[in-house]
C-alpha positions as CSV (number, residue, x, y, z in Angstrom):
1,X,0.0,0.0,0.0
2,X,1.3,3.1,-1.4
3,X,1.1,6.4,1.7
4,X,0.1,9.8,0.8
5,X,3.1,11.9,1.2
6,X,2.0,15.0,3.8
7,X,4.5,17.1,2.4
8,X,3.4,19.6,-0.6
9,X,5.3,20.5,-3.4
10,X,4.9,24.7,-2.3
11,X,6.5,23.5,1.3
12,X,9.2,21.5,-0.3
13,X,10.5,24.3,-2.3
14,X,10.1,27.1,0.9
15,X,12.0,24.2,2.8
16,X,14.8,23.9,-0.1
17,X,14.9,27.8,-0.5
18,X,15.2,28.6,3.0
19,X,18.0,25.9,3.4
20,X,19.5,27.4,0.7
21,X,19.4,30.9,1.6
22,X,20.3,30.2,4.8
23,X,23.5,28.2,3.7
24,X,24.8,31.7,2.0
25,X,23.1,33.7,4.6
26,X,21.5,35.9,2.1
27,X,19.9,38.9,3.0
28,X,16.2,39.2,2.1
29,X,17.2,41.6,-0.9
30,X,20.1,39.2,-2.4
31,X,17.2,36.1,-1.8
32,X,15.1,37.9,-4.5
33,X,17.7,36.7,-7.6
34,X,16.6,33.2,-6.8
35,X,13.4,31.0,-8.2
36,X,12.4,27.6,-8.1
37,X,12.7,26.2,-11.1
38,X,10.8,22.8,-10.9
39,X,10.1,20.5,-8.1
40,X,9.1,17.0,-8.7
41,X,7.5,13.9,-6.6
42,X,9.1,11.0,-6.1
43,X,8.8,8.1,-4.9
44,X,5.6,9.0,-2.9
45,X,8.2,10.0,-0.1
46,X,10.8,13.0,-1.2
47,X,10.9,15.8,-3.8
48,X,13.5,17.3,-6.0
49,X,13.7,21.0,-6.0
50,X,15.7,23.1,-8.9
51,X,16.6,26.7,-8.0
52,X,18.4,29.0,-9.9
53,X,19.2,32.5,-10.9
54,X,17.1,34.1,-14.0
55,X,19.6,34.6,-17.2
56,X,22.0,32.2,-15.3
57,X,22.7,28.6,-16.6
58,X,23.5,27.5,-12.8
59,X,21.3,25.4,-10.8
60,X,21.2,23.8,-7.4
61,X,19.1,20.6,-6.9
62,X,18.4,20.0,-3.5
63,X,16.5,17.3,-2.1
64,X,13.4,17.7,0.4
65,X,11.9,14.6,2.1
66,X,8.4,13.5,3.8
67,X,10.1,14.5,7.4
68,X,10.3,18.0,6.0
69,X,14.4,17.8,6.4
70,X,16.9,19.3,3.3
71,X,19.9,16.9,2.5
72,X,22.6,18.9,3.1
73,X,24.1,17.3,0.3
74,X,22.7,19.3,-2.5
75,X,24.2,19.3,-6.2
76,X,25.2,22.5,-8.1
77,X,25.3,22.3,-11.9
78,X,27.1,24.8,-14.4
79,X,27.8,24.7,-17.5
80,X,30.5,27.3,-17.2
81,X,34.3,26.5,-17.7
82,X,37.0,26.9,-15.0
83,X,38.7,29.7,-16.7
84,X,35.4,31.6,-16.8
85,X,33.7,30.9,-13.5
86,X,32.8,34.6,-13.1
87,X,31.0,34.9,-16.5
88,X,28.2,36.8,-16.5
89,X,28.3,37.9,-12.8
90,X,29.0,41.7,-13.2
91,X,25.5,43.3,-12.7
92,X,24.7,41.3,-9.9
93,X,25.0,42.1,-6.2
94,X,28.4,41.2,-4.6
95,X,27.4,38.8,-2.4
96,X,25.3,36.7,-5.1
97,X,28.3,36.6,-7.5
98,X,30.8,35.8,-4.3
99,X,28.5,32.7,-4.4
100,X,28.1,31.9,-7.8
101,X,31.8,32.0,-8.2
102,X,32.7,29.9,-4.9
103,X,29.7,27.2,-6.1
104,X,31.3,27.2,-9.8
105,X,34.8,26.9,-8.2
106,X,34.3,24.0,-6.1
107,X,32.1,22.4,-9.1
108,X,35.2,22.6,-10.8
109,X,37.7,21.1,-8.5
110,X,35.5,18.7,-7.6
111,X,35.7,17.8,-11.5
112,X,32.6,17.3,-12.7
């Protein structure tokens, strides 16, 4: 017998956005560059939330279960190169691009 998750998919993206922001500790203003993208179902017992930055390739997928916990083990994806992880990052606020450049960094080393 299959259970009804109790989790929606609006709470799992405020749960995966709020982890999020809070990982950076964003200031309300800075928080407003980010959107979810998609969120899916699955299994009946977790969710998949995409969130990302309008005009910006990047992504984070973060994952949000039935206990209403974030795995802190979220992915980042990027289709930018090493050599230019701080493309497109000049009209954004300082803070943002500090973290779009340490997330594309550490994508990098990590060598995916």
């Amino acid at each position: 017998m299959v259970t009804q998750i109790k989790l929606t998919a609006n709470e799992a993206e405020k749960i995966a956005f709020d982890f999020l922001m809070d990982e950076w500790r964003l200031l309300p203003e800075d928080q407003d560059w980010f959107s979810v993208l998609t969120s899916r179902l699955v299994d009946q017992s977790w969710y998949i939330i995409e969130i990302g930055i309008e005009g910006l390739p990047d992504k984070w997928v973060l994952q949000v279960y039935d206990t209403r916990q974030c795995d802190p083990n979220y992915t980042f994806i990027t289709p930018i190169a090493a050599s230019e992880q701080n493309t497109g990052l000049a009209d954004f606020p300082d803070k943002i691009a500090e973290v779009l450049a340490a997330e594309r960094n550490s994508w990098i080393i990590l060598g995916h």
